[in-house]
C-alpha positions in Angstrom: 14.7 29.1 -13.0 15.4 25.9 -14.7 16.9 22.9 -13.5 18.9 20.1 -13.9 18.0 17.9 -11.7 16.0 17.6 -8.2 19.5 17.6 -6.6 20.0 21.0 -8.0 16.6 21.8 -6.6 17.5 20.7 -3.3 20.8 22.2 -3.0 19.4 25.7 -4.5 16.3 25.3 -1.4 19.0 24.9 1.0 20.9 27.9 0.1 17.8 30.5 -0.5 15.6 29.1 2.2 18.1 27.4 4.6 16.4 28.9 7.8 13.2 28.1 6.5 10.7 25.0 7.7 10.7 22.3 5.3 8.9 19.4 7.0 7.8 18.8 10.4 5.8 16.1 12.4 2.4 17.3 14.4 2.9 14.3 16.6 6.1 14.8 17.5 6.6 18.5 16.4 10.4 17.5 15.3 10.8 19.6 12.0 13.8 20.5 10.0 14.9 23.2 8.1 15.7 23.2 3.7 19.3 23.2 5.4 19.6 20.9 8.1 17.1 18.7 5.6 20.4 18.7 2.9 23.2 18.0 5.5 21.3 15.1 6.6 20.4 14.0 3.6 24.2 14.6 2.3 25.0 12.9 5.2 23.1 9.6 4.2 23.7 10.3 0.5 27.3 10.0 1.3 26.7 6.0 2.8 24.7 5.0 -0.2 27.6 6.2 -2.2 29.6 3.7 -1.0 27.4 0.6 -1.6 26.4 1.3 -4.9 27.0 2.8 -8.4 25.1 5.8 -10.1 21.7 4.7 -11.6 21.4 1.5 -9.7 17.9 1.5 -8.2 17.2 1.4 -4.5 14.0 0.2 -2.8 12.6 2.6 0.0 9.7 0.7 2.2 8.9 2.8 4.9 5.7 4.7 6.6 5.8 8.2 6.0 7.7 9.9 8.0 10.3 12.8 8.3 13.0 9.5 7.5 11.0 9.3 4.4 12.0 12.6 2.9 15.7 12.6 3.7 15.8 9.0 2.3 14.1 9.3 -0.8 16.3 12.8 -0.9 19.2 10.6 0.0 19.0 7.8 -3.0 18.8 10.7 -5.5 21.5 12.7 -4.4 23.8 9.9 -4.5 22.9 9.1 -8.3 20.5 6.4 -7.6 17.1 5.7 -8.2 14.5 5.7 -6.1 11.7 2.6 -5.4 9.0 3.1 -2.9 6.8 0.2 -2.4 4.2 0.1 -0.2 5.4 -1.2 3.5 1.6 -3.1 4.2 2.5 -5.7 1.0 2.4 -8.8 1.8 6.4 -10.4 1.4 5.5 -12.8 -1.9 4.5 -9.2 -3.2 7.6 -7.1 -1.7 10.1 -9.7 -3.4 8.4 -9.7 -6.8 8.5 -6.3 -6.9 12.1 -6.2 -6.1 13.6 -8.7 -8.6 11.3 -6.2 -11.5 13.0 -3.6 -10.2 16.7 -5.3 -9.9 16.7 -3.3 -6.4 20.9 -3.0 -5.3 19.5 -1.6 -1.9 16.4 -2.2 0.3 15.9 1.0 3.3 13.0 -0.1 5.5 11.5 1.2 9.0 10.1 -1.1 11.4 6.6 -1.2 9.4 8.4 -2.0 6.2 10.6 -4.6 7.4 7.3 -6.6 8.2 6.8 -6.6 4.3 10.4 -8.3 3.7 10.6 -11.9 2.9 12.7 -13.0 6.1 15.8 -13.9 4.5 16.5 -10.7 4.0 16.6 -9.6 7.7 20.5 -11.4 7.9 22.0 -8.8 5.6 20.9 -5.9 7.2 22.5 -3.2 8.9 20.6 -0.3 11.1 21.1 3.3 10.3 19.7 6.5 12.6 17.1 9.1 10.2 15.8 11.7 12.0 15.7 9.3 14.8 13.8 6.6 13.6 15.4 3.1 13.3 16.3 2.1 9.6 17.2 -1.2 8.2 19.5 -1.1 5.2 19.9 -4.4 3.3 22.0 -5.2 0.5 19.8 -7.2 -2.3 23.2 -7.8 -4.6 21.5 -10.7 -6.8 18.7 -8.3 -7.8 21.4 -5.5 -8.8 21.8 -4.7 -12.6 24.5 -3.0 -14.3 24.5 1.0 -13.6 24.3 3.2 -17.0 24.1 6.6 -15.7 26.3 9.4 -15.1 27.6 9.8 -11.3 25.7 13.3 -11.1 22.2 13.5 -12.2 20.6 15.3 -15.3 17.7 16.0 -16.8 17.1 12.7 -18.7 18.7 10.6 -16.0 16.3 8.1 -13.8 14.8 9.4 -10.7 11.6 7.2 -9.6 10.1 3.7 -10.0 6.8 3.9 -8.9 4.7 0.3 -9.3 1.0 1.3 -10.5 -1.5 -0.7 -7.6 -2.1 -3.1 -10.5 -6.4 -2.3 -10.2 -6.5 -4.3 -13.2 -3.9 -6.8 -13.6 -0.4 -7.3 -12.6 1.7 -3.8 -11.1 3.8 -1.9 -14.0 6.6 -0.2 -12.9 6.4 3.5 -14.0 9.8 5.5 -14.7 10.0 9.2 -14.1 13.6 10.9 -14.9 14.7 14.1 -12.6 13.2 15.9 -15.6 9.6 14.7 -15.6 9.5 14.9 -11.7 10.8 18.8 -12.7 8.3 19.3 -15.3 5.4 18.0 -12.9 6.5 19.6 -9.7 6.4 23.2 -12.0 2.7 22.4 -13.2 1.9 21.8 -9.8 2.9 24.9 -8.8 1.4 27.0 -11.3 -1.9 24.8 -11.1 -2.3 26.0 -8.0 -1.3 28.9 -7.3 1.7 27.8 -4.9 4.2 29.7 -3.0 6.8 29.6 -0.2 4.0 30.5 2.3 2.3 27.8 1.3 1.8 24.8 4.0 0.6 21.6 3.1 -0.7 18.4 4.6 0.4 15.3 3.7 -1.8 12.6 4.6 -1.7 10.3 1.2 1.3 7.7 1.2 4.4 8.8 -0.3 4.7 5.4 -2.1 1.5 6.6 -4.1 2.2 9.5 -7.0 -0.2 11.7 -5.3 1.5 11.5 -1.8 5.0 11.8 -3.0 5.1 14.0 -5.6 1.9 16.2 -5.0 2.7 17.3 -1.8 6.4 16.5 -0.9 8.0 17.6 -4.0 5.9 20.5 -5.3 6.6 21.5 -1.2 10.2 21.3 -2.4 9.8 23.4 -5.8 7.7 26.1 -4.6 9.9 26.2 -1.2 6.7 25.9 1.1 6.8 23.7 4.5 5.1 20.1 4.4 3.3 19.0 7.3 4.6 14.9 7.7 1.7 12.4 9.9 2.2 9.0 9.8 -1.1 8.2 8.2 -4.1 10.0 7.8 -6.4 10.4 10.9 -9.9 11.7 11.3 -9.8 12.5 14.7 -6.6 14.3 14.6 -7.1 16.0 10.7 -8.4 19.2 11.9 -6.4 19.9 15.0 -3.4 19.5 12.8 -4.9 21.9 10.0 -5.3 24.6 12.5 -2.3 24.4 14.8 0.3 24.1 11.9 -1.9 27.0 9.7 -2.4 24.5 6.9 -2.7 26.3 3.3 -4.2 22.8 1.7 -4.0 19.4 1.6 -4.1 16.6 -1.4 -6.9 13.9 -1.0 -8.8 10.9 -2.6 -12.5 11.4 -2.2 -13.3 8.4 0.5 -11.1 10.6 3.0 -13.2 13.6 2.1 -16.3 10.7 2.3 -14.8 10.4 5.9 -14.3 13.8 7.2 -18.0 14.5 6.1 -19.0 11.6 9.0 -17.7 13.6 11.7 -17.9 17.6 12.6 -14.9 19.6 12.8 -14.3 21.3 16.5 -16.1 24.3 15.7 -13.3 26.3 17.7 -10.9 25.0 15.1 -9.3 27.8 12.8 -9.6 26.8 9.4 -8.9 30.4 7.8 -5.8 30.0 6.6 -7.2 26.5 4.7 -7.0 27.6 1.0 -8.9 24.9 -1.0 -8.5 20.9 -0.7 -7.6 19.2 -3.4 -9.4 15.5 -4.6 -8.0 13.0 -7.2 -7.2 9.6 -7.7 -10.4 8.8 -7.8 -13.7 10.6 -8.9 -15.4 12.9 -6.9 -18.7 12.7 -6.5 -20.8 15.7 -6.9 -22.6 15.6 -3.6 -19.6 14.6 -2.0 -17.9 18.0 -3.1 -20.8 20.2 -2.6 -21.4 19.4 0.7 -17.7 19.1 1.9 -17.1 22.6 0.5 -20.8 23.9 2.0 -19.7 22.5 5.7 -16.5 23.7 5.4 -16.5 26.9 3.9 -13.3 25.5 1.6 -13.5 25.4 -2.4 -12.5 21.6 -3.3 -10.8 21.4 -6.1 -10.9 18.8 -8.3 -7.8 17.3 -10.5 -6.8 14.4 -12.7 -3.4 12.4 -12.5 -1.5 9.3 -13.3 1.4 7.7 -12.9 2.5 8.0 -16.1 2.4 11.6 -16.0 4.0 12.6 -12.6 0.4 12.7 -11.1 -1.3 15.8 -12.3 -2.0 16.7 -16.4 -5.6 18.6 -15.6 -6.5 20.8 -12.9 -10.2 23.2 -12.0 -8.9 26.5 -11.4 -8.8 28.1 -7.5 -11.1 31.0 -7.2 -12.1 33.5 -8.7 -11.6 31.5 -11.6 -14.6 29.0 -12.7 -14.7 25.5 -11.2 -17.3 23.3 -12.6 -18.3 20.3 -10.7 -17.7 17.0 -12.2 -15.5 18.1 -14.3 -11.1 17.7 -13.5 -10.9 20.9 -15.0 -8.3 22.1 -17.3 -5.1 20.9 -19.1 -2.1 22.1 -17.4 1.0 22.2 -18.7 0.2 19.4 -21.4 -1.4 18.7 -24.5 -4.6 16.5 -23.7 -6.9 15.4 -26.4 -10.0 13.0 -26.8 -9.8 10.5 -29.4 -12.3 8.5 -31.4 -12.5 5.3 -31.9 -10.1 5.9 -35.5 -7.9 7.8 -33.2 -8.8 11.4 -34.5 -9.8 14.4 -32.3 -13.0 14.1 -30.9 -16.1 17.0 -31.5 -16.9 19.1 -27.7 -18.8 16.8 -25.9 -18.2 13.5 -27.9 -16.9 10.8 -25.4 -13.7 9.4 -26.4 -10.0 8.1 -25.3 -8.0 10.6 -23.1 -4.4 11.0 -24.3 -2.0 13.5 -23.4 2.0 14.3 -24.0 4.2 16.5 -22.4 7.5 16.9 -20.8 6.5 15.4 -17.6 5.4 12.0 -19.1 7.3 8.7 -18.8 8.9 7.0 -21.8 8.1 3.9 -20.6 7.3 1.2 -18.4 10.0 -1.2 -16.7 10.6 -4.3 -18.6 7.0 -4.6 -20.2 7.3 -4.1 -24.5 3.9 -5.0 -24.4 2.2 -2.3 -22.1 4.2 0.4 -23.7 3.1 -0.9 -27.7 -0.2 -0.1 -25.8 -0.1 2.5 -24.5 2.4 4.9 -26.5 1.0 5.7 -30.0 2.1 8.8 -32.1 4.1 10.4 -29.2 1.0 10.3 -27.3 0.3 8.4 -24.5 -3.3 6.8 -24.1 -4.5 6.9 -20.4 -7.2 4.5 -21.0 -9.7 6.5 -19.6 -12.9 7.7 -21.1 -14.4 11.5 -21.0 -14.9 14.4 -23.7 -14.1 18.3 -23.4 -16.9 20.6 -23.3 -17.0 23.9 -25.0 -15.1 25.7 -22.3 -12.5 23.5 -22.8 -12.6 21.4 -19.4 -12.5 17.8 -19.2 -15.2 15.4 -18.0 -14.5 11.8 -17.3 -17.1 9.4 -17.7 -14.9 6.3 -17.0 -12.7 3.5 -18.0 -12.5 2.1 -21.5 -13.3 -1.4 -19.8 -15.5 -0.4 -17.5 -18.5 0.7 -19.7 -20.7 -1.8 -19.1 -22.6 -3.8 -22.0 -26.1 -4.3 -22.0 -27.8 -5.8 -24.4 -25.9 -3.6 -26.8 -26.6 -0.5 -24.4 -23.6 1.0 -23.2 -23.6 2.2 -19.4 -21.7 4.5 -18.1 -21.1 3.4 -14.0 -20.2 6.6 -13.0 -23.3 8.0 -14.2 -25.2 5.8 -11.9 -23.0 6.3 -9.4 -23.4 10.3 -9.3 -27.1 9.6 -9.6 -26.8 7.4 -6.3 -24.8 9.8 -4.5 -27.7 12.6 -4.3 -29.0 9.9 -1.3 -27.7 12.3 1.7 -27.7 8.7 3.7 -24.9 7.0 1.3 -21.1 7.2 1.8 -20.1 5.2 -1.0 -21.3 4.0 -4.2 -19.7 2.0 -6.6 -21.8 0.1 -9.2 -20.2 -2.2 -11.8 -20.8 -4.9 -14.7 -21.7 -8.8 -14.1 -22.0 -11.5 -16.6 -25.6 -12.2 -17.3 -26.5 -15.3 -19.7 -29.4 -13.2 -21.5 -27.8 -9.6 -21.7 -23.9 -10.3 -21.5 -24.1 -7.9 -18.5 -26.0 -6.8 -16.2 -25.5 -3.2 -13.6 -25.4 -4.2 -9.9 -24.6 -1.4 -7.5 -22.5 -1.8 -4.0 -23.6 1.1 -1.4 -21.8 1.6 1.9 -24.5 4.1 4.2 -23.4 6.8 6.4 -23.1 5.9 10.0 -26.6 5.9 12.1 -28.2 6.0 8.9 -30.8 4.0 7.1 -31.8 2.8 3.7 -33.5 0.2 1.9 -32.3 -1.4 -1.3 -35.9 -0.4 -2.7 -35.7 2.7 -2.0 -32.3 3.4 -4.0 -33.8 1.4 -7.0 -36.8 4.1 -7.0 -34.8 6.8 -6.4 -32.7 5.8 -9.6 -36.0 5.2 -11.2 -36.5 8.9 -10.9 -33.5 9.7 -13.3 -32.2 7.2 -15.1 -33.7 4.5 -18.0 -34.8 1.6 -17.0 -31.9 -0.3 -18.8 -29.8 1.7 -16.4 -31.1 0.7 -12.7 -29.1 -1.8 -10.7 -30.6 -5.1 -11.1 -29.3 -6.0 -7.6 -28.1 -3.4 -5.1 -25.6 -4.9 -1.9 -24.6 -2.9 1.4 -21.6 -3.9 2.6 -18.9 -2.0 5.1 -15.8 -1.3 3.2 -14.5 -1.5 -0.7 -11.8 -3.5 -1.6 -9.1 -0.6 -2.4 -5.7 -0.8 -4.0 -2.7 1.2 -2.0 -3.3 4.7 -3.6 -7.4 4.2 -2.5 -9.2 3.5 -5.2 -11.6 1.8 -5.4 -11.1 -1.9 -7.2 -13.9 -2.3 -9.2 -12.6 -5.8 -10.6 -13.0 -7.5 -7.0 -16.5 -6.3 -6.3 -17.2 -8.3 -9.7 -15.8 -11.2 -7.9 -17.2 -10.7 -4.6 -20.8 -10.5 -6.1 -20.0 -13.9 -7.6 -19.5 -15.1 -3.7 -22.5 -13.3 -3.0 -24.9 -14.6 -4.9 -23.3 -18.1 -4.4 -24.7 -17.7 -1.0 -20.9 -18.5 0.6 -18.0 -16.4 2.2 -15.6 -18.4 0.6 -12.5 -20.0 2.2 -9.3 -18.9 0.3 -7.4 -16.0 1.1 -8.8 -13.7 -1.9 -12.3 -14.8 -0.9 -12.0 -14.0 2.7 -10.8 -10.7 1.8 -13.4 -10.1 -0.5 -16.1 -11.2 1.6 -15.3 -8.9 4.3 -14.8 -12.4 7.1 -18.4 -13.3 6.5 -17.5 -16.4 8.0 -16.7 -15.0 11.0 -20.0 -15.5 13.6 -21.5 -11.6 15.1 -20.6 -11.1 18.2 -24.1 -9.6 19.4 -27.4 -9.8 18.6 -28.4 -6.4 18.6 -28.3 -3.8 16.1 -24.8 -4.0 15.0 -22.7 -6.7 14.6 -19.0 -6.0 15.3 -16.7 -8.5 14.0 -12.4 -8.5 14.2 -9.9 -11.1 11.9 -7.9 -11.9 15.1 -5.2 -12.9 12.4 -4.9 -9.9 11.0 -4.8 -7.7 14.3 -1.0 -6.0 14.9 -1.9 -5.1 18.4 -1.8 -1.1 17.6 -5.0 -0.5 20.1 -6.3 2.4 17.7 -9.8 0.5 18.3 -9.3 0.8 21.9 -8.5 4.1 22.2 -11.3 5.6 19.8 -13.9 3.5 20.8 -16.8 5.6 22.9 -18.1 2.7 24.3 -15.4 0.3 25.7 -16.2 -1.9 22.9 -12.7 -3.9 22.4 -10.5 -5.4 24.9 -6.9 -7.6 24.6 -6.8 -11.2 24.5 -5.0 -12.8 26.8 -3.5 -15.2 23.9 -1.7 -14.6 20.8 -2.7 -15.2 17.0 0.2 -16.4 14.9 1.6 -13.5 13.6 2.7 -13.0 17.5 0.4 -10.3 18.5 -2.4 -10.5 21.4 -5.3 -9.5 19.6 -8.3 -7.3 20.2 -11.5 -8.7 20.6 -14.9 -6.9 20.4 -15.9 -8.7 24.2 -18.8 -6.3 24.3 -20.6 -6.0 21.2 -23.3 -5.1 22.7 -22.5 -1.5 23.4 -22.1 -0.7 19.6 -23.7 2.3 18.7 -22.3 2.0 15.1 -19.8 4.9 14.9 -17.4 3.2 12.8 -14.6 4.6 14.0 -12.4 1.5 14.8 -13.4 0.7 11.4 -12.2 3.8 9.3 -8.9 4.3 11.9 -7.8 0.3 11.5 -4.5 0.1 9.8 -5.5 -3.4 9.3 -9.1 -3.6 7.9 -9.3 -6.4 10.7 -12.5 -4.9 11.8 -15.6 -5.0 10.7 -19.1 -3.2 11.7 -22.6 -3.8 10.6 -25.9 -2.5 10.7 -27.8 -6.4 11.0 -30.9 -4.9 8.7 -28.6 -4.3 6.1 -26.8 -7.9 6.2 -29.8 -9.6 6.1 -29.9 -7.9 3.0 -27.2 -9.9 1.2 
């Protein structure tokens, strides 16, 4: 059945399935049905009505939530268009953002008002969804002119989504109703979805992945989506078994994650059809052993933006998966280019373009990027990979991430898989530095498994083992945590940066630095085998640290920092055993935890 719009979706859901769970919380267990989902979001649809005109674009900051949904839901049924932004930006960020997107209307929860510059806060107004508090403020000298129909259609605006700006400044991306459609079908058939289907949603809705992934292919196949907050480890299985869980969307450091900690071996997992990776690339050992301990089949995809989120998918069993690979073009037209822009041979590395219905025409306000990046009806990803002979596609990288030297050209993610078959590392990420003599030179950043232990010697020889010479780090670094952009991946650009801090022998004393740096700066608070450090200034007070600790590591200050909140404070370090747990579960990344071999490393 074709349609129109997602507002015809919605309305169609709510008449076949009206009984039927949509979404539900497993904290709270509050859930709603496909029809008491459209009368509330008719409900709030009917409010925006009467504060804007059709197509005017309306900004939606907000953790995820079951008042995520009917929002989002809300904007489009009342002919606007929909802006999520990511409620942890900083408000500088949040306002720029806003004016690109000429926002008529800002909806935020408690978290997202935090990202608001504070002049906003006097034109708001609260509103009740789904019993959580919601600010609505009216951003009138942002508004532009509305050009679109009062009831959606196919080519009408739907979503601006801002890329995480990895590698330069954040483009806004614009999907209509009919490239959201398009996707939300490919989805589907990619995978094999139905209304039984369950799903859990633990990637932010303000991220492609999140938001149209789960929610709305949820929506289009009729299944129920299971709503967190955020993504927990301690709480991931328990929620897979007790709300019979089909699968789940992730990006491979949360599948890096659940590998550092057993499931509950009491847990029922059998109704857990595959879990899904992308974003990001997977490692190989990271997928073999997640679908070894598991008993799972992890299937790997490729997305963007541009496209909706998924153009290539591996296949769910019986059919072949191959490992490394992001599997098979689904429901577009994917090619690999050469450098003179003609077809590729099978297995020659080229540019990855690809056209289809559920690509975007463009991006907001930005001639530039879209002379880039549109050629020939085709648009060119920017990434680097070649088909094989089966026809599935590899990625071996970004077009400026191939590193340079000498004149040899260096794939990192091959050094990266070839790091990753160390059972004792978690993360890998190696990347290209300016070198005088070369041009550039391959340094490699490692995070290790928790308890475990590894010498930057040994990794070199390991690499050794299978790689040329020309290929081996030059340096290798351990540090605790990568410097990520909101949808997880990995910024490769600021470990560039933060080995140039690094080898300067400082932390550095501007904002970017400190971040960088991981707090360097900041003095250990024990001298025994780990060194546990918190950025008081960042703490928000949300005790997570506290409450997952094993040891009684953190307590509360008696004073407050100056964003208002009494802090936590790691008053005995000394009982560290190096779990990382208030690391990983720290909204913030105001914590940090260290093995003291591996810093005297850097």
């Amino acid at each position: 059945m074709r349609f129109k719009s997602l507002n015809e979706l919605l309305e169609y859901r709510a008449v076949q399935g009206r009984e039927k769970t949509f979404i539900l919380s497993p904290e709270t267990g509050a859930a709603l049905t496909y029809g008491n989902f459209y009368t509330a979001v008719r409900e709030l649809a009917y409010r925006i009505q009467l504060n804007i005109r059709p197509g005017q674009r309306i900004a939606l900051i907000a953790e995820n939530g079951l008042h995520w949904g009917i929002v989002f839901c809300g904007i489009l049924l009342a002919g606007g268009v929909a802006v999520p932004l990511n409620p942890k930006f900083k408000p500088a960020e949040t306002e720029e953002l806003l004016r690109q997107a000429q926002a008529k209307l800002i909806f935020t929860d408690a978290r997202g008002g935090e990202a608001l510059p504070p002049p906003f806060a006097a034109n708001s107004r609260t509103v009740s969804v789904a019993g959580e508090a919601m600010s609505i403020i009216d951003s009138e000298s942002f508004a532009e002119n509305a050009t679109q129909a009062s009831r959606s259609q196919w080519a009408d605006e739907a979503l601006v989504l801002f890329t995480s700006g990895s590698t330069g400044a954040p483009k806004g991306v614009v999907l209509t109703h009919g490239n959201l459609l398009a996707e939300a079908k490919f989805i589907t058939g990619g995978h094999q979805l139905t209304a039984a289907d369950v799903v859990l949603c633990i990637l932010p809705f303000f991220h492609i992945n999140g938001l149209v992934i789960t929610l709305l292919s949820s929506l289009y196949s009729g299944g129920t989506a299971v709503i967190p907050r955020k993504f927990s480890a301690s709480h991931f299985w328990q929620w897979v078994s007790a709300n019979k869980v089909t699968w789940f969307s992730a990006v491979p450091a949360i599948l890096s994650i659940l590998l550092s900690s057993e499931a509950d071996p009491a847990i029922d997992l059998s109704r857990l059809r595959f879990a899904r990776s992308a974003s990001s690339s997977l490692p190989v050992a990271i997928l073999t052993e997640f679908e070894r301990r598991y008993g799972v089949p992890v299937i790997e995809a490729y997305g963007l933006s541009e496209a909706g989120s998924q153009i290539a998918t591996n296949p769910l069993p019986p059919r072949r998966r191959k490992a490394g690979s992001v599997g098979l073009p689904v429901g577009n037209e994917i090619q690999v280019i050469d450098q003179s822009g003609e077809p590729a041979p099978v297995q020659a590395t080229g540019e990855v373009v690809v056209k289809g219905a559920n690509i975007t025409k463009g991006y907001l306000n930005n001639r530039q990027a879209n002379r880039e990046s549109f050629k020939n009806g085709w648009f060119h990803t920017g990434d680097l990979g070649f088909f094989d002979a089966d026809g599935y596609l590899f990625l071996t990288g970004r077009k400026k991430e191939l590193i340079n030297r000498g004149g040899e050209k260096i794939s990192p993610r091959e050094v990266d898989e070839v790091i990753y078959r160390l059972s004792e590392i978690e993360t890998a990420v190696t990347v290209g530095v300016a070198d005088a003599v070369l041009g550039e030179e391959v340094v490699a950043f490692v995070q290790l498994r928790p308890g475990k232990q590894l010498t930057a010697e040994g990794i070199a020889a390991h690499c050794r083992s299978w790689l040329a010479d020309f290929k081996i780090p030059k340096k290798i670094f351990f540090i605790d945590d990568f410097p990520k952009g909101p949808n997880g991946k990995i910024q490769r650009r600021k470990l560039v940066e933060l080995y140039g801090l690094l080898i300067a022998g400082r932390p550095g004393t501007s904002d970017i630095e400190k971040e960088l740096s991981g707090y360097m700066a900041h003095a250990p608070k024990t001298d025994r085998k780990y060194n546990v450090r918190v950025y008081e200034e960042g703490c928000k007070e949300c005790g997570y640290c506290i409450e997952v600790c094993p040891r009684q590591v953190f307590t509360v200050a008696r004073y407050f920092n100056d964003k208002g909140y009494r802090p936590v404070r790691a008053e005995f370090a000394d009982r560290c055993i190096g779990c990382r747990r208030c690391f990983f579960l720290c909204p913030d990344f105001s914590i940090d935890v260290t093995d003291r071999k591996e810093e005297e490393e850097l």
